[in-house]
TORKOL-4160 file (C-alpha; in steps of 0.2 Angstrom, whole numbers, padded with zeros to 4 digits, m for minus):
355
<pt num="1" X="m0113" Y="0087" Z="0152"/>
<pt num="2" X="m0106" Y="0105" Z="0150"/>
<pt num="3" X="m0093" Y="0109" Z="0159"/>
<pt num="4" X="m0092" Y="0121" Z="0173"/>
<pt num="5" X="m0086" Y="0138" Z="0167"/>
<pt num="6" X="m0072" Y="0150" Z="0174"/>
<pt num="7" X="m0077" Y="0165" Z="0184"/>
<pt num="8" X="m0071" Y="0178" Z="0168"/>
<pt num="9" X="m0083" Y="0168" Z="0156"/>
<pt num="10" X="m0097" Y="0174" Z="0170"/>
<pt num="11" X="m0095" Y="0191" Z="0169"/>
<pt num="12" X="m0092" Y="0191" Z="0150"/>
<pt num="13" X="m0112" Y="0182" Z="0148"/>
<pt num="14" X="m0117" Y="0197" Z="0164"/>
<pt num="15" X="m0107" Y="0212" Z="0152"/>
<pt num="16" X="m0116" Y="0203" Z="0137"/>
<pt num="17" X="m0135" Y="0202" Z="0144"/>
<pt num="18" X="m0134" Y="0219" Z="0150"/>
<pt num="19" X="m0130" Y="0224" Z="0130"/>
<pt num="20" X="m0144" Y="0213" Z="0124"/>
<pt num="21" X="m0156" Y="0221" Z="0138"/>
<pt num="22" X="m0152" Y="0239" Z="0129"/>
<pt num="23" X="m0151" Y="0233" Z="0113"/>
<pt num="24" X="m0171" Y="0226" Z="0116"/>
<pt num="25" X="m0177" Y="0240" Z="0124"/>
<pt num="26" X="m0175" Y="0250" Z="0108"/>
<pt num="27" X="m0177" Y="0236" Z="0094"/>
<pt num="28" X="m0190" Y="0220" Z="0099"/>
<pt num="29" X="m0205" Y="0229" Z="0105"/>
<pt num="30" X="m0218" Y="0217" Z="0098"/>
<pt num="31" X="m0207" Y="0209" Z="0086"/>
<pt num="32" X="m0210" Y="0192" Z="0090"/>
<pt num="33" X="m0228" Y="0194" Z="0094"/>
<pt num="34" X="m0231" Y="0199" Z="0074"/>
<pt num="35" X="m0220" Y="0182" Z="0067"/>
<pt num="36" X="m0227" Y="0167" Z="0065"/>
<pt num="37" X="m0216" Y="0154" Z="0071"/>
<pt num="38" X="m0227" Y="0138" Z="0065"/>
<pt num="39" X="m0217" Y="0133" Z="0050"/>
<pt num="40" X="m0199" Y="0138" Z="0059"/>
<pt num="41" X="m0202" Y="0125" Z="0076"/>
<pt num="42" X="m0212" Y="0115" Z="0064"/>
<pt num="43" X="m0197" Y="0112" Z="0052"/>
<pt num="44" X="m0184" Y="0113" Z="0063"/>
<pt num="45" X="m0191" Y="0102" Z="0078"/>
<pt num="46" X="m0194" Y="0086" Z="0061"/>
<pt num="47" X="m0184" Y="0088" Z="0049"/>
<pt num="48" X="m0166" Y="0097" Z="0060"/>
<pt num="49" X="m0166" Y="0090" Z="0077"/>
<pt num="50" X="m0175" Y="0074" Z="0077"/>
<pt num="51" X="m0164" Y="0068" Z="0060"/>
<pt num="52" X="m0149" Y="0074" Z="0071"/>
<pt num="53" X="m0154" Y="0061" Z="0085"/>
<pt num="54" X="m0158" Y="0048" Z="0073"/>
<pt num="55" X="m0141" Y="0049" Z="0065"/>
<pt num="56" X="m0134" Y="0049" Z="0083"/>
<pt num="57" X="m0143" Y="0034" Z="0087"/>
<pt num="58" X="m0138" Y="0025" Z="0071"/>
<pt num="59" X="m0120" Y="0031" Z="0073"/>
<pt num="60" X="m0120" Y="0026" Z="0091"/>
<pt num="61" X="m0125" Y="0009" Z="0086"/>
<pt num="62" X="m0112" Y="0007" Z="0072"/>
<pt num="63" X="m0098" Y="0011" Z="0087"/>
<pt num="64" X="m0105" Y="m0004" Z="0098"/>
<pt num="65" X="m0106" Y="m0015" Z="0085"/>
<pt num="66" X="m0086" Y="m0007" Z="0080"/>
<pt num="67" X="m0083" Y="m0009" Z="0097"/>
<pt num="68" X="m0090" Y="m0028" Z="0099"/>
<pt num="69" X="m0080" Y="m0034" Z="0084"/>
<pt num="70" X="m0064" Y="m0027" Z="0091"/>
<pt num="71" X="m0070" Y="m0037" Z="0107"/>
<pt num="72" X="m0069" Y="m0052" Z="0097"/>
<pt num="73" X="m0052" Y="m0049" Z="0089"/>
<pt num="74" X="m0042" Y="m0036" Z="0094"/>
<pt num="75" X="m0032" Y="m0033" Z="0077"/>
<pt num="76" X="m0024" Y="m0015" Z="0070"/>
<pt num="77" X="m0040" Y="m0015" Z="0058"/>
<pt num="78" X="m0054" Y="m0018" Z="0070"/>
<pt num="79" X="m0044" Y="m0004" Z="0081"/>
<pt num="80" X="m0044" Y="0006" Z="0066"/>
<pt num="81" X="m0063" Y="0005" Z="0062"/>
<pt num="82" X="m0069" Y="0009" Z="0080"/>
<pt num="83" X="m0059" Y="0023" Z="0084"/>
<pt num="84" X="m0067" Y="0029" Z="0065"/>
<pt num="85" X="m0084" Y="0024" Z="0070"/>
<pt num="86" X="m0083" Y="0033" Z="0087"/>
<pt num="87" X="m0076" Y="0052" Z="0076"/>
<pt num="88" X="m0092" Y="0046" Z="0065"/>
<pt num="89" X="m0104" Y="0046" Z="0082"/>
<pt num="90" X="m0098" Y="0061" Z="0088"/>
<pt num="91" X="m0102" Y="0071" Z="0074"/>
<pt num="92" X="m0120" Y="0071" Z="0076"/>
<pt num="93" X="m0118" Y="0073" Z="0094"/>
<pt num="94" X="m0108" Y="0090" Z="0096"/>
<pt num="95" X="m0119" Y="0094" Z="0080"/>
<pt num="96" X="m0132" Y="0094" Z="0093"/>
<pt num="97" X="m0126" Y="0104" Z="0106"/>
<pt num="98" X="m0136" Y="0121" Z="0100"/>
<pt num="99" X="m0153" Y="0112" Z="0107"/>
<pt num="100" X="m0148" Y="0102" Z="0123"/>
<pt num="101" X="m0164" Y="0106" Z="0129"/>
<pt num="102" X="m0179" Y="0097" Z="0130"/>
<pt num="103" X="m0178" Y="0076" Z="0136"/>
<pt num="104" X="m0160" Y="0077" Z="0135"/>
<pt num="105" X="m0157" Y="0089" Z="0149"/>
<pt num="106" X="m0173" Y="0086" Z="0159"/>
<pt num="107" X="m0172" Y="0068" Z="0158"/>
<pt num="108" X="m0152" Y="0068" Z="0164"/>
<pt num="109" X="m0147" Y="0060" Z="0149"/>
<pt num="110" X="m0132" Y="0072" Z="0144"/>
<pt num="111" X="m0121" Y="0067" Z="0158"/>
<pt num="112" X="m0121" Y="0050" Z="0152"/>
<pt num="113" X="m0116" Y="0053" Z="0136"/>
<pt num="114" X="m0103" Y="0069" Z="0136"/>
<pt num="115" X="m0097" Y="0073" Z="0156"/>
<pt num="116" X="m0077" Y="0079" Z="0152"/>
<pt num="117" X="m0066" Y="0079" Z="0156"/>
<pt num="118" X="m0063" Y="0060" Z="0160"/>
<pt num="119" X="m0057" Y="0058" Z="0177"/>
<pt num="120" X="m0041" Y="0047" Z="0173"/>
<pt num="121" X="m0038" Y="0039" Z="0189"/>
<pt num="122" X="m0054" Y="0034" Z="0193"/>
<pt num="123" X="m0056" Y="0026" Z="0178"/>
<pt num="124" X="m0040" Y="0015" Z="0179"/>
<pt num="125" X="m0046" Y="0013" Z="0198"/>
<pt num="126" X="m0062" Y="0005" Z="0188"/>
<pt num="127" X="m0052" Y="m0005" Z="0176"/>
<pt num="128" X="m0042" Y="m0012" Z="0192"/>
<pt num="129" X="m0057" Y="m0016" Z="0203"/>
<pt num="130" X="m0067" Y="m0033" Z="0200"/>
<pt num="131" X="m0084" Y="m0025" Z="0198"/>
<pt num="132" X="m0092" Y="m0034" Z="0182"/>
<pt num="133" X="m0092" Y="m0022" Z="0167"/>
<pt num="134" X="m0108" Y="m0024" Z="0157"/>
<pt num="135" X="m0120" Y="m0012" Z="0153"/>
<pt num="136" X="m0128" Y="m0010" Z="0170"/>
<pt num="137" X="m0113" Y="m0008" Z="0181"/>
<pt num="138" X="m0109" Y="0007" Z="0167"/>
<pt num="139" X="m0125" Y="0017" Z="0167"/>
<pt num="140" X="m0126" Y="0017" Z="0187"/>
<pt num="141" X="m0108" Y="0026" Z="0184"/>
<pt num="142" X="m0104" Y="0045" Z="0188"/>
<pt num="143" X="m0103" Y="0054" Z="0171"/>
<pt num="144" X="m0085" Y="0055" Z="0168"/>
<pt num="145" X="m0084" Y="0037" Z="0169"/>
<pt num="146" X="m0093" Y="0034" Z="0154"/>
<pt num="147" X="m0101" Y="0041" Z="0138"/>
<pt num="148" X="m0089" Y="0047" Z="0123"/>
<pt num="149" X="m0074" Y="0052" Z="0132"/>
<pt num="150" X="m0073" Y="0037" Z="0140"/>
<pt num="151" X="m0075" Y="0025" Z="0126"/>
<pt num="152" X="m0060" Y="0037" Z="0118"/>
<pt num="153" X="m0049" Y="0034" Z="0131"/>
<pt num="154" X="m0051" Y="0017" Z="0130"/>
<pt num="155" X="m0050" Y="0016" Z="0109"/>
<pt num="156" X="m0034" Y="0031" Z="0107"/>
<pt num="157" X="m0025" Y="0030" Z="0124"/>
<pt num="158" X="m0019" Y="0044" Z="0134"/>
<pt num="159" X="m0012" Y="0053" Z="0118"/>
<pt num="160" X="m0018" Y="0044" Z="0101"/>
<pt num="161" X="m0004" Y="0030" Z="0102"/>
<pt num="162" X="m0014" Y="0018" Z="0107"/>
<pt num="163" X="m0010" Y="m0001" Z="0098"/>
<pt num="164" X="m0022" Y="m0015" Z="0096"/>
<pt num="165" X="m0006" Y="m0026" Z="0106"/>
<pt num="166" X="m0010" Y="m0012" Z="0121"/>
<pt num="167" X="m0027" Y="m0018" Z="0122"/>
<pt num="168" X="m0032" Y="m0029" Z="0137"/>
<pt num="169" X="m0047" Y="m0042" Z="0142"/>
<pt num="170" X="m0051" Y="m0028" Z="0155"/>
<pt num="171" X="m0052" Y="m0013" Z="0142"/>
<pt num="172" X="m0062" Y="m0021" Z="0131"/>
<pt num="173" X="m0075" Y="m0028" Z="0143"/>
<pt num="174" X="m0074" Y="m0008" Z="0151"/>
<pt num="175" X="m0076" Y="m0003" Z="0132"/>
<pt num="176" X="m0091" Y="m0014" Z="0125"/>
<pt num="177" X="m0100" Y="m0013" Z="0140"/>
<pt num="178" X="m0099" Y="0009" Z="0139"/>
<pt num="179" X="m0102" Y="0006" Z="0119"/>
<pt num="180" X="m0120" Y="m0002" Z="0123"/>
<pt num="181" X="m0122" Y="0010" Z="0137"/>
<pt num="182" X="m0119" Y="0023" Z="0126"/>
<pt num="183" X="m0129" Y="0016" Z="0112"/>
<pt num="184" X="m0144" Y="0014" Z="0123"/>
<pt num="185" X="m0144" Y="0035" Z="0131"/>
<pt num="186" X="m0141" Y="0038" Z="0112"/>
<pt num="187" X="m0159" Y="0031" Z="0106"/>
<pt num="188" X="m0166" Y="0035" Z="0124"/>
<pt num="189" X="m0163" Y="0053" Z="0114"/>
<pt num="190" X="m0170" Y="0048" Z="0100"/>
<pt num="191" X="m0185" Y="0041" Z="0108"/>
<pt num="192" X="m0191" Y="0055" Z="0118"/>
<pt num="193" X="m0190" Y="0068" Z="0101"/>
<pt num="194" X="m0198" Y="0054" Z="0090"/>
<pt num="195" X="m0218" Y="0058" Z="0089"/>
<pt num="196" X="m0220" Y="0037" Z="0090"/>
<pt num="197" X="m0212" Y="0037" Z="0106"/>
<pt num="198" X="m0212" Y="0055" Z="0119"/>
<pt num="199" X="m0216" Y="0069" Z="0104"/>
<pt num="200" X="m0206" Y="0080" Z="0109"/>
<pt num="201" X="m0206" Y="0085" Z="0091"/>
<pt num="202" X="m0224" Y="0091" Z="0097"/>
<pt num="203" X="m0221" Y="0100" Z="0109"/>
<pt num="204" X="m0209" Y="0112" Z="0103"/>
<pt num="205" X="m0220" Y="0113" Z="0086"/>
<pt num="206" X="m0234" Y="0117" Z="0095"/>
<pt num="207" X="m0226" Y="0130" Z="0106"/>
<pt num="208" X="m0241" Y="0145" Z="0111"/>
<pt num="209" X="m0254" Y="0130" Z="0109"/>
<pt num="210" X="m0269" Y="0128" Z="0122"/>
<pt num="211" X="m0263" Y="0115" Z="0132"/>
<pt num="212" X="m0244" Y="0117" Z="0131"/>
<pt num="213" X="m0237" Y="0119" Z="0146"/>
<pt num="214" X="m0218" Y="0120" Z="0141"/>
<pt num="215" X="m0220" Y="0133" Z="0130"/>
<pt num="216" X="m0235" Y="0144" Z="0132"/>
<pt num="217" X="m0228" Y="0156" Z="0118"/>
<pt num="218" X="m0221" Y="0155" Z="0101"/>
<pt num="219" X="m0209" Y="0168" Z="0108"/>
<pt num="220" X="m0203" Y="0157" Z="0122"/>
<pt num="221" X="m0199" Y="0142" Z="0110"/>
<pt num="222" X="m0187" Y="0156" Z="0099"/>
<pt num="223" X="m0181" Y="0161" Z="0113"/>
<pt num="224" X="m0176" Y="0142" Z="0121"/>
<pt num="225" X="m0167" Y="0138" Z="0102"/>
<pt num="226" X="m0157" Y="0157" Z="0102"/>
<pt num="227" X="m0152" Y="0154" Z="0118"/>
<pt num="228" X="m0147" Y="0136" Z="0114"/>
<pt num="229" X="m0137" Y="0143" Z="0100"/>
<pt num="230" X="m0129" Y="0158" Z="0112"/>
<pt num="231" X="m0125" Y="0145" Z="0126"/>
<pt num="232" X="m0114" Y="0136" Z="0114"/>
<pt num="233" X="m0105" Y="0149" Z="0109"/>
<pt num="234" X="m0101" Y="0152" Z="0125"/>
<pt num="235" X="m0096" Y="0136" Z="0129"/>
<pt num="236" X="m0084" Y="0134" Z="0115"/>
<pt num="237" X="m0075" Y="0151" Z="0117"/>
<pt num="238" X="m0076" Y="0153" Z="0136"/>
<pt num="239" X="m0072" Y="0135" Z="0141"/>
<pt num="240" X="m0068" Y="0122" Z="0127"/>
<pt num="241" X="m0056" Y="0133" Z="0119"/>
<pt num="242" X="m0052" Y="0146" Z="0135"/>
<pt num="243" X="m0048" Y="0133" Z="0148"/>
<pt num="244" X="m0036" Y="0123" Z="0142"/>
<pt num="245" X="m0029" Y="0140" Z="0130"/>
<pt num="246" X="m0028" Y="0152" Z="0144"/>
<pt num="247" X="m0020" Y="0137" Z="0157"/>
<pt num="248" X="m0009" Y="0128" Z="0144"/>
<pt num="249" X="m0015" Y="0112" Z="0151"/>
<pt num="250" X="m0021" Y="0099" Z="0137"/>
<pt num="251" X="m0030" Y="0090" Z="0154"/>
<pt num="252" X="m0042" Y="0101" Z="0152"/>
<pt num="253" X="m0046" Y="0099" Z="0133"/>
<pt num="254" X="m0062" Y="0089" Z="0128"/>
<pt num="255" X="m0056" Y="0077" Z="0116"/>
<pt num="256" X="m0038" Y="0076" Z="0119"/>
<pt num="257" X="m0036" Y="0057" Z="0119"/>
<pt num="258" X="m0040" Y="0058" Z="0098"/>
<pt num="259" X="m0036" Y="0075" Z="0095"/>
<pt num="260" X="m0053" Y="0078" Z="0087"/>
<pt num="261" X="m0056" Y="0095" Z="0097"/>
<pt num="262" X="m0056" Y="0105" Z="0082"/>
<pt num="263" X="m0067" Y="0093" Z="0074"/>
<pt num="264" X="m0080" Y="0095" Z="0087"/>
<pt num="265" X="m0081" Y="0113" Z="0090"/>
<pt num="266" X="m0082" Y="0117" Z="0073"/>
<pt num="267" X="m0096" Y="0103" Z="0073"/>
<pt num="268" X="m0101" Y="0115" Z="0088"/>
<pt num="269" X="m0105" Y="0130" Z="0077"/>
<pt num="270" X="m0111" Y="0122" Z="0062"/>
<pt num="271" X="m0124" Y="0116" Z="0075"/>
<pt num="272" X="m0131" Y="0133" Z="0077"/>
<pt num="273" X="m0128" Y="0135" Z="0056"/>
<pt num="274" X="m0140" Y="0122" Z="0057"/>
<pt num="275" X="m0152" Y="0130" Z="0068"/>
<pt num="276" X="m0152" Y="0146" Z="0060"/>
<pt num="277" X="m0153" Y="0141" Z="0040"/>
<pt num="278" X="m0164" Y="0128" Z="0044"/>
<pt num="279" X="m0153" Y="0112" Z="0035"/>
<pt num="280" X="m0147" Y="0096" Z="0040"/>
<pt num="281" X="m0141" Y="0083" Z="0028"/>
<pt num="282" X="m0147" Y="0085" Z="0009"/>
<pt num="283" X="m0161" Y="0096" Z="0018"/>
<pt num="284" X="m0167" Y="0114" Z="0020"/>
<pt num="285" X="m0182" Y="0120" Z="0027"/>
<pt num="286" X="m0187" Y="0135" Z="0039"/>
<pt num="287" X="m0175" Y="0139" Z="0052"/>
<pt num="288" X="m0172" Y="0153" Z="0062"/>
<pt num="289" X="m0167" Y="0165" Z="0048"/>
<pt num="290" X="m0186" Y="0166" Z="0044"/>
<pt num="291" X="m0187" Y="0179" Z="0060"/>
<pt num="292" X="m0172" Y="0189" Z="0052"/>
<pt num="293" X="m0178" Y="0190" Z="0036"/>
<pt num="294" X="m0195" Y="0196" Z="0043"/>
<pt num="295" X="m0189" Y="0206" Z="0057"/>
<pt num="296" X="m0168" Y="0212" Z="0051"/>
<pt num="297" X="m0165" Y="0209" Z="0035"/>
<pt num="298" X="m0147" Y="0217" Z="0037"/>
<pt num="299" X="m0143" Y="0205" Z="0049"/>
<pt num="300" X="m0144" Y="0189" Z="0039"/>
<pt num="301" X="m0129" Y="0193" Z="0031"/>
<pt num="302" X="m0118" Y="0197" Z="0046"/>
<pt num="303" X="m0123" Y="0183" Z="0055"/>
<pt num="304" X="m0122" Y="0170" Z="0040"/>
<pt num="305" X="m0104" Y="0178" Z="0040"/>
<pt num="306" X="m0101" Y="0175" Z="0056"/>
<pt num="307" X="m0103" Y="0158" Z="0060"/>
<pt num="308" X="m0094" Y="0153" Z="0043"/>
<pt num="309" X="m0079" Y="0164" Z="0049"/>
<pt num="310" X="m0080" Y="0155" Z="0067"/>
<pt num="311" X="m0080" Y="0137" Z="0059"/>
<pt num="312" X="m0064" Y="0142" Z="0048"/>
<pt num="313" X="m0054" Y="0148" Z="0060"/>
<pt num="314" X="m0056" Y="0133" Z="0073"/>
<pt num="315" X="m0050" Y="0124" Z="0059"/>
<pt num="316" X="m0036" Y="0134" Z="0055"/>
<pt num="317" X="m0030" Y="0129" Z="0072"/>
<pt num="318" X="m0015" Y="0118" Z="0066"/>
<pt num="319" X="m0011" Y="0103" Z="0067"/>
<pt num="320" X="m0022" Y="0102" Z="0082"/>
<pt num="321" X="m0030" Y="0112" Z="0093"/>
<pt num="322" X="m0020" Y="0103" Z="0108"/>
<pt num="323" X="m0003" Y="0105" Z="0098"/>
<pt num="324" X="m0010" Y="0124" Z="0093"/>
<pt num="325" X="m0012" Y="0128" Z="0111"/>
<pt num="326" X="0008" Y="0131" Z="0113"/>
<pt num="327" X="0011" Y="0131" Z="0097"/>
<pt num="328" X="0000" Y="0142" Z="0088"/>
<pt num="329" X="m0007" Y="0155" Z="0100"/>
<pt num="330" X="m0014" Y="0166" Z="0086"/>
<pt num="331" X="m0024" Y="0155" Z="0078"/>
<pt num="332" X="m0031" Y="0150" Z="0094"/>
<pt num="333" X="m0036" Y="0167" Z="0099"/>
<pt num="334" X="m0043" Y="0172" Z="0081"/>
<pt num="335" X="m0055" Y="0156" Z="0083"/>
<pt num="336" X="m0060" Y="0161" Z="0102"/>
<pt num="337" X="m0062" Y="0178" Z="0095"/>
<pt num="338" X="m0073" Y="0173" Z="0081"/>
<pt num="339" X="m0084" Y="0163" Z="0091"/>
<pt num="340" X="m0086" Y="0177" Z="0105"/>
<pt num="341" X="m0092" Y="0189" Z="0091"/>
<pt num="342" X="m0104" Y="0177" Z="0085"/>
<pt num="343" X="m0111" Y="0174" Z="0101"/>
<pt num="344" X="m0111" Y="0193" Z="0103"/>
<pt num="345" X="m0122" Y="0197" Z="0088"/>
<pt num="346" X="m0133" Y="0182" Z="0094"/>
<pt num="347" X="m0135" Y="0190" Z="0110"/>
<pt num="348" X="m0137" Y="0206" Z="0105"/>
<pt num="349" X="m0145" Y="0209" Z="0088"/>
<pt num="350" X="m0154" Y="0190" Z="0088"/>
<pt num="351" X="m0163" Y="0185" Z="0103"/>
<pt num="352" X="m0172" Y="0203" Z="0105"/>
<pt num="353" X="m0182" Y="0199" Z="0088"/>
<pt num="354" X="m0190" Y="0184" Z="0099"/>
<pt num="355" X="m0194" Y="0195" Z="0113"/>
C-alpha cells in the first residue's frame, strides 16, 4: 500500500499539474488521437507486466518454501537463504510499482503484500497473543501486520542483526504462516493479469475496443501507464526518500529492517525504465517510447537520460540509504532531486502526448 504523503509532496503534484495543464494546451492537441497504441498495450500488458507478476509469483513461492525450511531447522544457513529469497521476491515487486493499477488496486490486493511502515508494537502484541498463526488468521490482518515488511522483520530484526539462535517457535509460526499468505496475494496477481484466469492482459490490450468498459480510448490506457510511471516517482522522492530524509527518523524508512531501501527504489525507477523502453528480462518489445518517437523525438533522449541518472544516484546513497540519511545528506538530496526531475519531465513533456 502506498504510504500516505506529507502536505509539501501535495502541493509539489498541484504546482506540477498546473505545468503539465500549460504544457498541453500548447503541445498534445490531437496527438494521442493520431498513435496507434495497439502494439504498445499489446507488448507491454504480455510480455512486461504479466512476466513481472509471474516472476513475483515464483519468487514469492521460493520465499515460502525458504521460509518453511527454516521452519524446520532454524540454522545460520537456512536464515541466510530466506532473508536472500525474500531480497530475490521483492525485486519483482517494487519493479511493479509503475502499473499498480488494474486487479491489484481494485481488488485490494496491495495492502496485503506492501502496507509500511510495519507497525512494531502490534506485531510483537500478535506474537505475544495465543491466536493461531496460519495463513488464514494472517490474511484477515490489517496491512501492516503482514506482507513483505512483515516477513523482514521477522527474517533481519529490528536492524539486520538478527541470528538464527534469536529465532523463536512463535516467529517462525508468525513467519511461515505470512510467507504462504504472501505467496498466495502474489499469484492472486498473477492470476488476474493471466489471460487463462481474469485477462487483464485483455483488457488493457484492448483499450478503445467496443465493449471495454475500463478503458473506452487508447488515450486513456497511455495515460493510466504515464501516470503509473509519474505516481511513482512521486512516491519515491516525496515520501520513500522525503520522510524519513527531511525527519531523520529511519522508522519511517520502507525497508529498514534489511537495509534494502536503496535496492528497492532504484527497482522503483527501473520499473518505469521498464514501462517506457518496453523490456523485462532478455526481452524488448514496444513500450511507451513508441509515442515519443512518433510524437517528441527530442524527448527520447532526456528522458532515457533521466531515469538512468535517477537510478545512479539512489545507489550512490552510501553504505545505505538509512546510514546516508545522517551521514550523507548530499547524496540523498541529489537522488530526491533526480527523481523529481524525472517525474517533472514525465508530467510535463510525457503525459500531454497521450492526451
Amino acid at each position: 500500500m502506498r504510504r500516505l504523503r506529507p502536505a509539501v509532496s501535495g502541493a509539489l503534484l498541484l504546482g506540477l499539474a498546473l505545468s503539465a495543464a500549460a504544457c498541453g494546451e500548447s503541445t498534445s492537441t490531437g496527438a494521442a488521437a493520431s498513435f496507434d497504441a495497439t502494439a504498445l498495450l499489446h507488448d507491454l500488458s504480455t510480455d512486461v507486466i504479466l512476466p513481472t507478476y509471474q516472476d513475483l509469483e515464483a519468487r514469492s513461492a521460493a520465499l515460502d518454501s525458504a521460509a518453511q525450511a527454516l521452519a524446520a531447522a532454524p540454522t545460520a544457513a537456512n536464515l541466510a537463504a530466506a532473508q536472500n529469497a525474500w531480497r530475490a521476491a521483492r525485486r519483482p515487486w517494487e519493479q511493479s510499482e509503475a502499473f499498480l493499477f488494474g486487479p491489484v488496486e481494485t481488488d485490494g490486493i496491495d495492502p496485503g503484500i506492501d502496507s509500511w511502515p510495519v507497525n512494531v508494537a502490534d506485531l510483537d502484541a500478535v506474537l505475544a497473543s495465543s491466536a493461531t498463526l496460519d495463513e488464514q488468521y494472517i490474511e484477515g490482518l490489517q496491512g501492516t501486520l503482514k506482507g513483505f515488511h512483515t516477513i523482514e522483520y521477522l527474517l533481519f530484526g529490528s536492524a539486520d542483526t538478527l541470528t538464527a539462535a534469536g529465532l523463536s517457535a512463535r516467529d517462525l509460526e508468525y513467519l511461515t504462516a505470512s510467507t504462504a499468505a504472501l505467496a498466495a496475494a502474489a499469484a492472486q496477481v498473477r492470476a488476474a493479469w493471466d489471460p487463462a484466469h481474469g485477462n487483464y492482459v485483455a483488457t488493457l490490450s484492448t483499450a478503445g475496443a467496443s465493449g471495454n468498459t475500463v478503458y473506452v480510448s487508447q488515450s486513456a490506457a497511455m495515460q493510466e501507464l504515464i501516470n503509473g510511471m509519474i505516481d511513482i516517482c512521486d512516491e519515491v522522492a516525496n515520501s520513500k526518500i522525503s520522510d524519513p530524509f527531511d525527519q531523520h527518523n529511519r522508522n519511517l524508512e520502507e525497508s529498514q529492517f534489511s537495509n534494502n531501501s536503496d535496492a528497492d527504489f532504484a527497482d522503483n525507477i527501473r520499473s518505469v525504465q521498464h514501462i517506457y523502453l518496453g523490456a523485462y528480462g532478455a526481452d524488448t518489445v514496444t513500450g511507451v517510447r513508441a509515442l515519443v518517437l512518433a510524437k517528441a523525438p527530442a524527448l527520447d533522449a532526456t528522458i532515457q537520460t533521466q531515469t538512468s541518472d535517477a537510478i545512479a544516484k539512489i545507489e550512490a546513497m552510501l553504505p545505505t540509504f538509512g546510514a546516508a540519511i545522517t551521514a550523507d545528506s548530499t547524496a540523498v538530496e541529489a537522488a530526491r532531486t533526480a527523481v523529481r526531475t524525472l517525474q517533472q519531465t514525465l508530467t510535463n513533456q510525457l503525459l500531454p502526448l497521450a492526451q
